[in-house]
C-alpha positions in Angstrom: 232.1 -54.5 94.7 230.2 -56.2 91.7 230.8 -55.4 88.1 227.7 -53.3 87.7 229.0 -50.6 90.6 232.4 -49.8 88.4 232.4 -47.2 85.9 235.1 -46.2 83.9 236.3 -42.5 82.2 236.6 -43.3 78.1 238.0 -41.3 76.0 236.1 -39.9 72.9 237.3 -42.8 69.8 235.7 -45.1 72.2 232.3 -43.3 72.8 232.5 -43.0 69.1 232.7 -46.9 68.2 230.2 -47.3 71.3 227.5 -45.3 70.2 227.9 -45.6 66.7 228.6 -41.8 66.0 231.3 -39.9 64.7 232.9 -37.0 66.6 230.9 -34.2 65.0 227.7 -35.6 65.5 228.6 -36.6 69.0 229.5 -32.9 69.8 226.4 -31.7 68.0 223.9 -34.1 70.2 225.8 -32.7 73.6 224.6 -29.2 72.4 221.3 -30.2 71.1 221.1 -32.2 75.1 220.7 -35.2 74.2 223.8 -37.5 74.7 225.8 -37.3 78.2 228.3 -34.2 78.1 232.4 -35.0 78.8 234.1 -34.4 82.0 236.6 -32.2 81.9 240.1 -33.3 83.4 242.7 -30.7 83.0 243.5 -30.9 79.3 241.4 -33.1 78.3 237.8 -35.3 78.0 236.4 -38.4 79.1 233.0 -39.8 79.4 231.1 -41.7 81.9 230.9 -45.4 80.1 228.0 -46.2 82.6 226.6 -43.0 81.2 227.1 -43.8 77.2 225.9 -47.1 77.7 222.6 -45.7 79.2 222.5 -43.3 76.8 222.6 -46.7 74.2 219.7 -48.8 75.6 218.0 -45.7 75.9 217.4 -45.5 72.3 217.3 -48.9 72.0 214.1 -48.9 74.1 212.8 -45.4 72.2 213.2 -47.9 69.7 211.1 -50.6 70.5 208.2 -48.4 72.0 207.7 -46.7 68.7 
């Protein structure tokens, strides 16, 4: 198993500092359908980090085609 096959569940301060959002505006780009929705586990929320981090060079690269 390499590095790149491992992803890990983070909790929501941590897709925060990753993506450079705060909470709200997190929340309001899962409605709006553009950033990865959570995955529920019983009482609480974690995110895909493979998913965020996709989500990252994605608009790095919208960034650079523009």
């Amino acid at each position: 198993m390499t590095d790149q096959s491992i992803d890990i569940l983070i909790k929501l301060p941590e897709v925060c500092r990753q993506a450079g959002f705060g909470k709200s505006a997190i929340y309001d780009m899962i409605k709006a359908g553009t950033f990865p929705g959570p995955i529920k586990l019983g009482y609480g929320s974690r995110w895909s980090q493979r998913e965020v981090q996709a989500w990252v060079e994605e608009q790095k690269n919208g960034r650079l085609a523009a």
